[in-house]
Every structure is written in C-alpha cells, then in structure tokens.
matplotlib code that plots the C-alpha trace (Angstrom):
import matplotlib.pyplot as plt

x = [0.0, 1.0, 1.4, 1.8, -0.2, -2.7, -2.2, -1.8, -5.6, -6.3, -5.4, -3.1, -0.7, 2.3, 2.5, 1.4, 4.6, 3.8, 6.4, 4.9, 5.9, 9.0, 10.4, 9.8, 11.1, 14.0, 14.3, 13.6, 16.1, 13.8, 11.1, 7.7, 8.0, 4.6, 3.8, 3.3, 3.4, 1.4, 3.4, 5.4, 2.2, 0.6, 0.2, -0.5, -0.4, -3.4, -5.8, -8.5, -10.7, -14.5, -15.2, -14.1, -12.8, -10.4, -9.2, -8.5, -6.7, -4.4, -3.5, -2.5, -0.2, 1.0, 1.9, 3.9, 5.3, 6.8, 7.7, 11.6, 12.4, 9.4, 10.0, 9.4, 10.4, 13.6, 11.6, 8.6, 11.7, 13.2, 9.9, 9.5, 12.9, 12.7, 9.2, 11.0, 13.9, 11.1, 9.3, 12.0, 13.5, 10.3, 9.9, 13.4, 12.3, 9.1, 11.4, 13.5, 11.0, 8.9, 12.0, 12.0, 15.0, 15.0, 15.6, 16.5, 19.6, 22.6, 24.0, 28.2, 29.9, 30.5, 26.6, 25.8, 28.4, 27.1, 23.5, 24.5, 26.3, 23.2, 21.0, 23.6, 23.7, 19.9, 19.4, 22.0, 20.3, 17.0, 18.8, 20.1, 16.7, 15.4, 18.2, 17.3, 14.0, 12.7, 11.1, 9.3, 10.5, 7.4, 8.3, 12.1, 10.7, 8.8, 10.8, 13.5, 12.1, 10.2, 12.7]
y = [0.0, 2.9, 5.2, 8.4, 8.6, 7.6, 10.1, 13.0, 12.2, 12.2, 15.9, 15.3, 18.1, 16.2, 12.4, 10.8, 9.0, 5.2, 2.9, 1.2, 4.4, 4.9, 1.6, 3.3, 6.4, 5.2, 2.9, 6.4, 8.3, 10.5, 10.9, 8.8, 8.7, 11.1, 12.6, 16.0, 17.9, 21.1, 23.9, 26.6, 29.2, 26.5, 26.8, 23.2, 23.8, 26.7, 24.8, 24.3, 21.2, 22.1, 20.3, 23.2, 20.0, 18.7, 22.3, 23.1, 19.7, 20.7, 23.7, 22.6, 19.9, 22.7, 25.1, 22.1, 20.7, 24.2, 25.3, 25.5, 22.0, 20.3, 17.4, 18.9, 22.4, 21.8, 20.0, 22.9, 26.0, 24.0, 23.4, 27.0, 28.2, 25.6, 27.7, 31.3, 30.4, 28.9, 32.2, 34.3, 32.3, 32.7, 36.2, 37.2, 35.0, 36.4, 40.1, 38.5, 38.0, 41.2, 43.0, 40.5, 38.7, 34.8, 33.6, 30.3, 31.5, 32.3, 35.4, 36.2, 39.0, 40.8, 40.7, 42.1, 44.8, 45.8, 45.6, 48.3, 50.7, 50.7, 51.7, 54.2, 55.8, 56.0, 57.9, 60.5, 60.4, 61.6, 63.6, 65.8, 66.0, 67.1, 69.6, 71.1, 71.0, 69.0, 66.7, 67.5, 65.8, 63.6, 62.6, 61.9, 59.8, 57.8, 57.2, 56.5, 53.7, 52.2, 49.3]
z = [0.0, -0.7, 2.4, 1.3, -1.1, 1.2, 3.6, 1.2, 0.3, 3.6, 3.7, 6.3, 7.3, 9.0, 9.4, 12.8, 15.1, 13.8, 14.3, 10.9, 9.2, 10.4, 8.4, 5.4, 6.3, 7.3, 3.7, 2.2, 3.4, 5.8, 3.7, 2.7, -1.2, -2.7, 0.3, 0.5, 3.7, 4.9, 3.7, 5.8, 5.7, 7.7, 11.6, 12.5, 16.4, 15.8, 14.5, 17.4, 18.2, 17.9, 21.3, 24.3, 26.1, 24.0, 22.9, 26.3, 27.2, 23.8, 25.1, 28.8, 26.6, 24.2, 27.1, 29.1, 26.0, 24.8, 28.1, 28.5, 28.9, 27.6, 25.6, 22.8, 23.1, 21.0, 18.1, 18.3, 17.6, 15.1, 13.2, 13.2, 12.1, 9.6, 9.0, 9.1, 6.7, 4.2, 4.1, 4.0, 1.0, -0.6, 0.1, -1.2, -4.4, -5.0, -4.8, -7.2, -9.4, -9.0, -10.1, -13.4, -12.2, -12.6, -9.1, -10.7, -12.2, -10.2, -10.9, -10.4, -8.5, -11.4, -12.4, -9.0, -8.9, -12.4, -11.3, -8.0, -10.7, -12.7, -9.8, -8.9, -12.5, -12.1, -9.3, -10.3, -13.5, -11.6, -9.1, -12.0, -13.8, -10.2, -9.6, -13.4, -12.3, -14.7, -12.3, -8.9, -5.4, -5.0, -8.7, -8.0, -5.0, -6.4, -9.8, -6.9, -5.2, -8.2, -8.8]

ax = plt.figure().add_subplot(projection="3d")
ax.plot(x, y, z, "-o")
ax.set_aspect("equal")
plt.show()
C-alpha cells in the first residue's frame, strides 16, 4: 500500500509518530516517497478542536510541551525556524521575481556589482533632472524607489 499517497488524500498536514511508518522512512532516506506535507504558511499547532474539552486539554499539553524544557520544546523551535527560513527564501524569491529577475539563475559578483552601478547611475540620473528641475521631489521619489 501505498502510504503516502494515502495520507496525502487524507489531507493530512504532517504524518502521525507510527512505528509502521517509520520503516519506510528510514528505507527512504527521511522521507515517505509522494507525500506532501502542509506547507510553511501552515500553523499546524493553531488549528483548534471544535469540542471546548479537548481544545483546552491541547492547550495545557501545548503550554507544558513548549515550556523551557518540555519534551518537545527543541523540536517545536526547530519546526518554526525551519518555517521562518522557508518564508523568508520565498519572500526574497518572489522580490526576485517582481523585479523581473529569474531567481533560478545564479548570478556572479561581477553581475551584482554591475547591477549596483546601474541603480547608482539611475538615481544620479533623476537627481540631475530634479536639480534642473525637470522633475518635482514627489516625482524623484517615487521614480527612486520604483525598482
């Protein structure tokens, strides 16, 4: 049977501790082959139970669990670095892109010193059209900070 595939339909956002899954994790070099888990936008510890009683169990857990030395306190931060580092890749790719770069590419020195030469020849281009006057200072700003 195939397990991941399973639990992907399943909608499940992170695999349950099973000492049957962990064989085939452990075949798999970490991983269950076609399984694909909630992404780093997800808050998995947020999501409430509808019944009050069980919510309020989950918490008492959560609290103990993340307090400083709770068993999983270490596991919990490294989740959410793991988390942090995701998003902040993604954000610096999504800038990337928004300034019609290709993120996949990897770009030298040299391309990234020409690219900071080019933004300085810019803005003394515009300062020198605002110092003619030929542009206003709400103009100059905003042309400044466009790209």
């Amino acid at each position: 049977m195939d397990l991941g595939l399973l639990a992907t339909s399943f909608c499940l956002l992170r695999l349950p501790k099973m000492p049957e899954l962990k064989v085939v994790i452990t075949k798999n070099k970490g991983k269950l082959p076609r399984f694909t888990p909630a992404s780093h936008d997800v808050d998995i510890y947020a999501i409430p139970f509808k019944e009050k009683a069980r919510e309020n169990a989950r918490q008492k857990r959560l609290e103990q669990e993340t307090a400083p030395g709770g068993k999983n306190a270490k596991l919990l931060k490294a989740e959410q670095r793991k988390a942090d580092k995701e998003r902040r890749v993604e954000d610096r790719r999504q800038a990337a892109v928004d300034k019609g770069r290709n993120p996949d590419k990897k770009r030298g020195k040299h391309a990234r010193i020409v690219d900071d030469w080019d933004d300085l020849a810019k803005e003394e281009r515009l300062f020198k059209k605002l110092r003619k006057g030929k542009i206003s200072r709400d103009e100059y700003e905003t042309l400044l900070h466009e790209n």
